[in-house]
N, C-alpha and C positions, 0 to 999 in steps of 0.2 A: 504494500500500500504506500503511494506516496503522498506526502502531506508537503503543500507550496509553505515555506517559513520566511517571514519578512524580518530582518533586523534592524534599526538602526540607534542611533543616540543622541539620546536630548541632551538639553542644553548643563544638567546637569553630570553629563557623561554617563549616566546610565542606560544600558542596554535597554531597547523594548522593543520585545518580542508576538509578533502577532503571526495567526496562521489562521489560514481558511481551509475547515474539515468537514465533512460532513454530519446533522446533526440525525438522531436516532433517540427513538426513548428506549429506557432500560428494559432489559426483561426480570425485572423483581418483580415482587409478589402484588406488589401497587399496582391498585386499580387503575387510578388516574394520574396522568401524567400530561404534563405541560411543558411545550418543548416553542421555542423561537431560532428562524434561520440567523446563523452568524452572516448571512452574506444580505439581507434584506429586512432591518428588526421592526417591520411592519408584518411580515410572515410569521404568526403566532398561530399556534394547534393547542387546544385540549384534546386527547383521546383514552375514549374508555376502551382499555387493553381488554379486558371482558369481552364485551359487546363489539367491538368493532368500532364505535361510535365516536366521528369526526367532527368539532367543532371549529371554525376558524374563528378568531379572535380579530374583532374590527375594530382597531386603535382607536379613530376617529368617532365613531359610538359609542366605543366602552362598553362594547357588549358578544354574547357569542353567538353565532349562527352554525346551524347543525350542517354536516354537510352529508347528503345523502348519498352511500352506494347503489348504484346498479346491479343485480344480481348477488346480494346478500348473501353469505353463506350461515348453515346455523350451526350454533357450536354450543359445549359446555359452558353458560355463564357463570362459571363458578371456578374459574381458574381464566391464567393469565393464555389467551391468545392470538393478541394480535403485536405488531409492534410496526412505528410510525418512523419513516425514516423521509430526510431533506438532504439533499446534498448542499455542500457548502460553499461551491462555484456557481450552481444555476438553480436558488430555490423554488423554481418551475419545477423540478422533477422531485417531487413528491410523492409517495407510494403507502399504504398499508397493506401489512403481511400479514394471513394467516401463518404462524410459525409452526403447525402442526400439518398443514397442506401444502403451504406455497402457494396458495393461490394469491394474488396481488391486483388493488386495485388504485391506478393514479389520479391523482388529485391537481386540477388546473387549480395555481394559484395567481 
């Protein structure tokens, strides 16, 4: 995996270090999870790891809108199975995984 690292130094001479990665939520046991693109911090998700269930978070609102899949799959609501991932160069490419099928569905942001 490679990860782009910028360096340089302020005025105080210390180094600082920024990179652009891809953002992902955890797979712990946590239901919900709340994740923002490092490359666009207007691109905010809540998702229920349970359910599937997508909300984008509208800055300018201050409020969440659900976002709905096509073709839904059904699963155990009582354990962890999905997980939300952004890339950290183009957070257009947005995805939710079932982690127990693979099945995947992308999200236009």
């Amino acid at each position: 995996m490679a990860i782009e690292i910028n360096a340089q130094t302020n005025s105080s001479n210390t180094v600082v270090v920024s990179n652009s990665h891809a953002v992902s939520t955890n797979l712990t046991d946590a239901r919900y999870e709340f994740i923002q693109s490092s490359a666009n911090s207007t691109l905010a998700f809540l998702v229920d790891k349970y359910t599937g269930k997508v909300w984008k978070y509208r800055i300018m609102k201050k409020e969440f809108e659900e976002i709905f899949r096509v073709n839904a799959d059904s699963v155990d609501t009582t354990k962890v199975n999905y997980q939300l991932y952004m890339s950290g160069e183009n957070a257009s490419m947005c995805f939710l995984l079932n982690i127990h099928t693979g099945e995947m569905w992308r999200y236009s942001t």
